[in-house]
N, CA, C and O atoms as a DFTB+ gen file, in Angstrom:
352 C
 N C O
     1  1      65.003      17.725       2.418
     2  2      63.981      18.416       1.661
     3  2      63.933      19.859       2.130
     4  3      64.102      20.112       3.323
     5  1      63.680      20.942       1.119
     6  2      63.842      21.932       1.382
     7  2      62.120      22.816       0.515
     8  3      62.088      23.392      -0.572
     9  1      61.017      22.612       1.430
    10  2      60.110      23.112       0.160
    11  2      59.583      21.946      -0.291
    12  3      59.255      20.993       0.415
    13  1      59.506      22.026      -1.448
    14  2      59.414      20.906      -2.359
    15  2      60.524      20.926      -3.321
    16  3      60.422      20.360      -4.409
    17  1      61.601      21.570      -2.950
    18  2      62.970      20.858      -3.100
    19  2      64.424      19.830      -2.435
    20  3      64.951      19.843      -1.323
    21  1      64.642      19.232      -3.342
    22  2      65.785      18.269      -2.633
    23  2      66.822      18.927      -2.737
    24  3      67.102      19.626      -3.711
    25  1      67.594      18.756      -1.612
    26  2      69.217      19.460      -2.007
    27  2      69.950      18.183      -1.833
    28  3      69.613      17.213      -1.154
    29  1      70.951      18.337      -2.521
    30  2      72.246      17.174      -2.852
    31  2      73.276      18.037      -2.958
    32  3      73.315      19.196      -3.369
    33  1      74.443      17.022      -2.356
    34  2      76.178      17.937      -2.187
    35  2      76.417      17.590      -3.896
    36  3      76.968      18.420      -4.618
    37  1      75.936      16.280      -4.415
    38  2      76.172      15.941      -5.968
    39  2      75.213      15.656      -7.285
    40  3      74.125      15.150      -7.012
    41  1      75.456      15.890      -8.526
    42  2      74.637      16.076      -9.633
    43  2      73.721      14.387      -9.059
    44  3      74.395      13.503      -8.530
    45  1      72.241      14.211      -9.275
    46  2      71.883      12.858      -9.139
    47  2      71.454      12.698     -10.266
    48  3      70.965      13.579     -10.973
    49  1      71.597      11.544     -10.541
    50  2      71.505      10.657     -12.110
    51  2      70.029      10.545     -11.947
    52  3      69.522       9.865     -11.055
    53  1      69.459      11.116     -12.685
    54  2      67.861      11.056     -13.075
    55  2      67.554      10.434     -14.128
    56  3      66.402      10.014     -14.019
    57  1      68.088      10.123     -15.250
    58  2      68.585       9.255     -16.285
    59  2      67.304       8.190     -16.738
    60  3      66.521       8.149     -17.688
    61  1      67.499       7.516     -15.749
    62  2      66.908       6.049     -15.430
    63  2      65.140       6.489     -14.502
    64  3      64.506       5.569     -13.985
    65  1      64.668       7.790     -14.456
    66  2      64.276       7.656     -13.592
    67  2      62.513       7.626     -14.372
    68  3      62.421       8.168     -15.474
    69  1      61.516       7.138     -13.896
    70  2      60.343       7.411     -14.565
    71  2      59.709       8.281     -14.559
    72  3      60.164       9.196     -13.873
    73  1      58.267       8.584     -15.299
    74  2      58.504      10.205     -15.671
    75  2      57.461      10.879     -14.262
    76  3      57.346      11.995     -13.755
    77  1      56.820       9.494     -14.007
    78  2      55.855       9.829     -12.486
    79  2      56.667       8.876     -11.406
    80  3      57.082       7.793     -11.817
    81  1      56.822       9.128     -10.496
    82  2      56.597       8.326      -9.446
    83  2      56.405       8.381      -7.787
    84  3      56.157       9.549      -7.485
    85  1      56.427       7.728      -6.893
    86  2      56.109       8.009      -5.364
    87  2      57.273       8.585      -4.925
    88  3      58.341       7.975      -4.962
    89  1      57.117      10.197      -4.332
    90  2      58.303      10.524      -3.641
    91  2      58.066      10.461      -1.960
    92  3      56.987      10.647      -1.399
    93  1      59.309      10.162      -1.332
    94  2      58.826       9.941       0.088
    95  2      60.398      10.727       0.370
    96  3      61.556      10.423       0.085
    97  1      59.783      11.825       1.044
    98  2      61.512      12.624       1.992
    99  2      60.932      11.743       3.652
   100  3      59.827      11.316       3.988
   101  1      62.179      11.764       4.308
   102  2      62.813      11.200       5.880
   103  2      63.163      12.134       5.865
   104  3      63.423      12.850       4.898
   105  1      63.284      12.423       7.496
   106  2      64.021      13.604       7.943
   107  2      65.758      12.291       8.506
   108  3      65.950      11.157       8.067
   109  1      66.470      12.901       9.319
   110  2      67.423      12.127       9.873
   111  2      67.445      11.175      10.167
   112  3      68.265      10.286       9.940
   113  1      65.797      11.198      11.191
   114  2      65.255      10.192      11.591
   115  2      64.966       9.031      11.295
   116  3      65.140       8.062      12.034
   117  1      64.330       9.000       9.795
   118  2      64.143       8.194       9.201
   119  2      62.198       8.808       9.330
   120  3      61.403       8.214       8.602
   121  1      61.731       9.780      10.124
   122  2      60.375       9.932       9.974
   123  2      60.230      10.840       8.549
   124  3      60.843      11.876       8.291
   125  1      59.001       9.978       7.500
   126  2      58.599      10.516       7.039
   127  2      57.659      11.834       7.307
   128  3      56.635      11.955       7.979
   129  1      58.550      12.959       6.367
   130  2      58.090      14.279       6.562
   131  2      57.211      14.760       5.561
   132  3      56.336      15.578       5.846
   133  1      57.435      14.138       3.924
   134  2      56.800      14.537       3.308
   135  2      56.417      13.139       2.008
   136  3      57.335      12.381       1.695
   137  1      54.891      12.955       1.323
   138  2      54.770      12.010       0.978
   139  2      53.793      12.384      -0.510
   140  3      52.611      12.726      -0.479
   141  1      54.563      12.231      -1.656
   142  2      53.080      12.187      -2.715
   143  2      53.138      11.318      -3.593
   144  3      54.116      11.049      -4.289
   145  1      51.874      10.726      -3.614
   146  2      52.085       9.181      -4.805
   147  2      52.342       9.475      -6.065
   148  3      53.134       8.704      -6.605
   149  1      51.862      10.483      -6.820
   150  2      52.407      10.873      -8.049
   151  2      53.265      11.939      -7.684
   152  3      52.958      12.857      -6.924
   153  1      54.568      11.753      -8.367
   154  2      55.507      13.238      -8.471
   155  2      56.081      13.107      -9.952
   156  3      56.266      12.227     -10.793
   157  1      56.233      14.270      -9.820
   158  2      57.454      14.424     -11.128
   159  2      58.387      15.042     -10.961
   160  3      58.344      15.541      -9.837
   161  1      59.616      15.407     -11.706
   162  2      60.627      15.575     -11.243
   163  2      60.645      17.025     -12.575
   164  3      60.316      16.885     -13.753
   165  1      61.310      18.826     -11.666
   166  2      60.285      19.672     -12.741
   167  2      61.850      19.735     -13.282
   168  3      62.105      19.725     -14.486
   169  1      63.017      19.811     -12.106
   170  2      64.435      20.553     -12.548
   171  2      65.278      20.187     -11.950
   172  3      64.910      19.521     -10.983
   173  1      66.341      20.303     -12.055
   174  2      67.643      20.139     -11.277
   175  2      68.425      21.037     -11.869
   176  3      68.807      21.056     -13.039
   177  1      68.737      22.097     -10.634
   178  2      69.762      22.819     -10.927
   179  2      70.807      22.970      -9.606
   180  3      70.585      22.622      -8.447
   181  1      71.998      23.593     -10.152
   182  2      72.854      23.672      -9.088
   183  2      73.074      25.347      -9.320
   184  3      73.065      26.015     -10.354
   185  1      73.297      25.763      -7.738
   186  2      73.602      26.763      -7.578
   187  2      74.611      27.657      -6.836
   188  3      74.448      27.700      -5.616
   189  1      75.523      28.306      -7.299
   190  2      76.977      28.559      -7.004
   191  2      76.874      29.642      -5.350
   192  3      77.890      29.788      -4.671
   193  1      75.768      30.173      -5.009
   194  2      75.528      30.979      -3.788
   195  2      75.258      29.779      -2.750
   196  3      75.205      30.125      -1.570
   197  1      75.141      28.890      -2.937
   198  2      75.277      27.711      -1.866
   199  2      76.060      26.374      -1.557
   200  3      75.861      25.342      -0.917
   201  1      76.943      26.865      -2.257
   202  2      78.488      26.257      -2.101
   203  2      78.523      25.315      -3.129
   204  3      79.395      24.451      -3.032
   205  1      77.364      25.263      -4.619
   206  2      77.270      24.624      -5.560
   207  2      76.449      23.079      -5.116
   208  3      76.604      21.954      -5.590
   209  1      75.748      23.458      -4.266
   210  2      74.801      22.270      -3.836
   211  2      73.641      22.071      -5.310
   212  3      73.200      22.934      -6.069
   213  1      73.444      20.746      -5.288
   214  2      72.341      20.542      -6.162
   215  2      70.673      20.592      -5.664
   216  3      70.246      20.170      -4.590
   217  1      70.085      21.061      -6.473
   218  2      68.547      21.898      -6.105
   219  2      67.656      20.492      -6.946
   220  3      67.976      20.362      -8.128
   221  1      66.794      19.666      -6.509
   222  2      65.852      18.839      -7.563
   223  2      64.603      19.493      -7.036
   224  3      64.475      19.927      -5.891
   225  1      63.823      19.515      -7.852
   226  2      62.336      20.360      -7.655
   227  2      61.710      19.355      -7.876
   228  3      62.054      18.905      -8.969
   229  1      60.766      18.606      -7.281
   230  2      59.403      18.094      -7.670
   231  2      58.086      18.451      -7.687
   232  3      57.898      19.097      -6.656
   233  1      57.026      18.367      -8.346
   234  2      55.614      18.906      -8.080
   235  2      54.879      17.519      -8.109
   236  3      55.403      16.585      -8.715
   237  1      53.595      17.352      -7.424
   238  2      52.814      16.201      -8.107
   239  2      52.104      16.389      -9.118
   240  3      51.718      17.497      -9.490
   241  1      51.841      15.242      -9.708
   242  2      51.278      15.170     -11.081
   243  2      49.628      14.923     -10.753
   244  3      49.134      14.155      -9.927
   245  1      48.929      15.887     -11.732
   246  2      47.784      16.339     -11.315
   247  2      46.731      15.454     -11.651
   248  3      47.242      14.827     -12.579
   249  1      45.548      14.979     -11.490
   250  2      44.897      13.778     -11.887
   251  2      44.419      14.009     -13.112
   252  3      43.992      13.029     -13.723
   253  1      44.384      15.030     -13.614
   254  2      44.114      15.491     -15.364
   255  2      45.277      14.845     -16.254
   256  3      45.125      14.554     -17.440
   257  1      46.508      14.651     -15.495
   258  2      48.035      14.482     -15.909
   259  2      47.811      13.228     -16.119
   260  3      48.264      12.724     -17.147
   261  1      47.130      12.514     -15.279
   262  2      47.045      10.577     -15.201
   263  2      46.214      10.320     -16.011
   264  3      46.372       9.339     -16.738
   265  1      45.209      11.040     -16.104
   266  2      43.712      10.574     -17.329
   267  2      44.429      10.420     -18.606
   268  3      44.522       9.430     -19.332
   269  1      45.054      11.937     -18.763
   270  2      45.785      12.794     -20.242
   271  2      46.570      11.464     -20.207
   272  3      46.120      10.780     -21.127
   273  1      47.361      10.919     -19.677
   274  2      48.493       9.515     -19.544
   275  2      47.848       7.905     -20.293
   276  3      48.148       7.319     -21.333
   277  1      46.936       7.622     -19.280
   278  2      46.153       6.518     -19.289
   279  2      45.227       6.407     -20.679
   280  3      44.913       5.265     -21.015
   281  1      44.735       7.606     -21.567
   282  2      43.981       7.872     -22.729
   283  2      45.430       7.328     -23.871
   284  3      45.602       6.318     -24.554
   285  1      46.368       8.734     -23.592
   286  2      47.316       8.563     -24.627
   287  2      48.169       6.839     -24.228
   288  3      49.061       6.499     -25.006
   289  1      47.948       6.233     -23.471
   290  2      48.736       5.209     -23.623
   291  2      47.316       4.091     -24.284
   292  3      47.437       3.359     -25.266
   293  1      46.266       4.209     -23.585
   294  2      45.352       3.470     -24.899
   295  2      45.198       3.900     -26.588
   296  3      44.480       3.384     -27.444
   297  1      45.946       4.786     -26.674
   298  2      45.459       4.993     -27.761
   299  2      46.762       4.859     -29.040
   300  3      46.642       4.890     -30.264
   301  1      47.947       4.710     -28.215
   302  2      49.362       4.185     -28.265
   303  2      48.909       2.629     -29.285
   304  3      48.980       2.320     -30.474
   305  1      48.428       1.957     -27.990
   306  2      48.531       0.593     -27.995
   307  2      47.187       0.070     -29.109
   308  3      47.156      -0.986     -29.740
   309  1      46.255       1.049     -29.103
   310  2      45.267       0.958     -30.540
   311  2      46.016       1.105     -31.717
   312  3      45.924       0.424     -32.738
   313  1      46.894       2.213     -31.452
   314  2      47.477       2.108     -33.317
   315  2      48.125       1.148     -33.215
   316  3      47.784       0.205     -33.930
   317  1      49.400       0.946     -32.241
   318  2      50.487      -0.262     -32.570
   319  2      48.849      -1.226     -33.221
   320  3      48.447      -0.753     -34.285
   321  1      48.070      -2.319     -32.722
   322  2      47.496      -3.362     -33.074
   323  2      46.759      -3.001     -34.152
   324  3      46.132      -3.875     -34.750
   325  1      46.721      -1.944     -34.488
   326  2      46.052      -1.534     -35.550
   327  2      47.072      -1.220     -36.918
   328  3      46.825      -1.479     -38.096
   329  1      48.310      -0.565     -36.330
   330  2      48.817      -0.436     -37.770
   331  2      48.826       0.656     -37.829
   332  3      49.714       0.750     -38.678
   333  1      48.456       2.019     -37.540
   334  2      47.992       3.256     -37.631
   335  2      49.236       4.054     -36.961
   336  3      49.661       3.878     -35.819
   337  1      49.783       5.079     -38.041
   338  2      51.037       5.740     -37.536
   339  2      50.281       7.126     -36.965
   340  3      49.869       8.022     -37.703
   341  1      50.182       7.120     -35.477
   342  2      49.794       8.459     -35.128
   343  2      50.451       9.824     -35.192
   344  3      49.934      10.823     -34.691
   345  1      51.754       9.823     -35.909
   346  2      52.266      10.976     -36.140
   347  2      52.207      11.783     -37.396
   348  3      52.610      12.910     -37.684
   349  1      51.560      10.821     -38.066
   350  2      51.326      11.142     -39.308
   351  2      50.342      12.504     -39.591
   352  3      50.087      12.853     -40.743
């Protein structure tokens, strides 16, 4: 961990990954150095001034972020049982 960035020698498959979750950095040791129950994941970039190492940025997700989450997923699951196309 660098900051509240990860460095990697390679691209990591984020793909699969969810859009919140618990990040926990170890140092060598294995002691946790840094810990937040909500994160998100903001970027991944690689950068050619550091021998093309990969950069992942995380921030945590703010408790306005979980409400804004927890509303729009009730209100998801009201239209599905309801029938109601919310994009409309």
């Amino acid at each position: 961990m660098n900051g509240t960035n990860y460095v990697s020698e390679v691209k990591v498959d984020t793909a699969a990954w969810p859009p919140t979750f618990k990040l926990t950095a170890k140092d060598e040791e294995g002691t946790v150095t840094e810990a937040i129950d909500h994160a998100k994941l903001i970027q991944q970039e690689q950068y050619a001034w550091d021998g093309g190492k990969w950069y992942l940025a995380f921030a945590p997700v703010s408790p306005q972020e979980i409400e804004n989450a927890r509303l729009q997923s009730q209100l998801d699951y009201l239209a599905l049982v309801a029938d109601i196309d919310l994009d409309a």
